[in-house]
C-alpha positions in Angstrom: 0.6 7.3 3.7 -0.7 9.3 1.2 1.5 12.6 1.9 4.5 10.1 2.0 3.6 8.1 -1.6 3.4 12.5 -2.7 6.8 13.2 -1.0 8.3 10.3 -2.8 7.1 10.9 -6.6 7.9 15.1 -6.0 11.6 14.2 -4.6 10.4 15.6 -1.3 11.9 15.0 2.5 9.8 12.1 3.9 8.1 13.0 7.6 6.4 9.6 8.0 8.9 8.8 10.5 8.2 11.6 12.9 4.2 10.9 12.2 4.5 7.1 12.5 6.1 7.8 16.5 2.2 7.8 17.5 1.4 4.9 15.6 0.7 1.8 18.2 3.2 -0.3 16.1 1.4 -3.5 17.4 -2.1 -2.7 15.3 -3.2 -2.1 11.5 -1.5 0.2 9.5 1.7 -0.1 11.2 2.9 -2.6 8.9 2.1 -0.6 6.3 3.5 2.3 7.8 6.7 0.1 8.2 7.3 -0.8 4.8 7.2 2.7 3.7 10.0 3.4 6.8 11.9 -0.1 4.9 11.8 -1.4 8.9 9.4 -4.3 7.4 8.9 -6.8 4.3 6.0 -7.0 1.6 5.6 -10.8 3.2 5.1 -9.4 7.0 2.7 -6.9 5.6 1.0 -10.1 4.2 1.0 -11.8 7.0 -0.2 -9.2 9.1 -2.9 -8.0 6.8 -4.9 -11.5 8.2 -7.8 -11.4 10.3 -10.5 -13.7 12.0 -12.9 -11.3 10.9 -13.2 -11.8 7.0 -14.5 -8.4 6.7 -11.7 -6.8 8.5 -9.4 -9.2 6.8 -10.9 -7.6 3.8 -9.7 -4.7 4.4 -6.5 -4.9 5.2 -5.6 -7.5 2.7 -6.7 -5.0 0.2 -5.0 -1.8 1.6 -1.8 -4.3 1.9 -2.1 -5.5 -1.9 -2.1 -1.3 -2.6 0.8 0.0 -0.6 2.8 -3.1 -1.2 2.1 -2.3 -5.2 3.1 1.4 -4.9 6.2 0.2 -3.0 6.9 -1.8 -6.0 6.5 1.1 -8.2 8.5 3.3 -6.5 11.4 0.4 -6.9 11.2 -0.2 -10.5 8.9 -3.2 -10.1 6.3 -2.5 -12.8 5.2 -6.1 -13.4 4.8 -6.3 -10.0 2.8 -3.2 -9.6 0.6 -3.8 -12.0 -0.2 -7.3 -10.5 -0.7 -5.7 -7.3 -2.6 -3.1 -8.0 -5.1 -5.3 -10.3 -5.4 -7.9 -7.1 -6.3 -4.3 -5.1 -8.6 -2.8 -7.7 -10.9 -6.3 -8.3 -10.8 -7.3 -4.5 -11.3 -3.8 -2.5 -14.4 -2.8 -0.7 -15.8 0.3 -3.1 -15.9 2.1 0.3 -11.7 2.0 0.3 -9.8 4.6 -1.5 -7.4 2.6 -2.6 -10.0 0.7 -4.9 -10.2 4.2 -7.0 -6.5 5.0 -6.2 -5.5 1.1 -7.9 -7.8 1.5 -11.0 -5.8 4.9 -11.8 -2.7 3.6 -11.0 -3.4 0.8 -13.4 -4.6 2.9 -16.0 -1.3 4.5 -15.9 0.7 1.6 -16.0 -1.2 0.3 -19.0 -1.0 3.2 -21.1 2.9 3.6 -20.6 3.4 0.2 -21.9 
């Protein structure tokens, strides 16, 4: 995800479609992975970000919250972005990149208002 989010903001060829082929499309992050490839909505990431485990449920809800943010971002969707990525930075375990990754992003936002 993170060499696809680079590829996008650098104008580069995306290869997340030839790495996603060993991606079991039935478990977490292939909905994630799926929105990047446009094959899935920000709502059916949602949906499948839920867990019985709230710890898992965690986890994905935040890493959902993240991608679904820089998807935004990349569309023009700034107030939605921010939103996003402020929902990722105050709810993601510190243990999650994107926690760090949502308080820069936010940081940027805000000072190119």
């Amino acid at each position: 995800m993170w060499r696809e989010i680079v590829a996008r903001r650098s104008d580069q060829p995306s290869r997340l479609s030839e790495a996603a082929k060993d991606l079991d499309a039935a478990k977490w992050p292939a909905p994630v992975v799926n929105l990047f490839l446009g094959t899935t909505t920000s709502e059916q990431v949602r949906a499948a970000a839920e867990d019985a485990n709230p710890v898992k449920k965690k986890g994905q809800v935040c890493e959902a919250n993240f991608y679904i943010a820089e998807r935004a971002l990349q569309s023009g969707s700034r107030e939605e972005a921010l939103k996003l990525f402020e929902q990722a930075a105050a709810d993601c375990p510190r243990t999650f990149i994107e926690k760090p990754a949502a308080d820069v992003e936010l940081a940027a936002l805000r000072a190119s208002r």
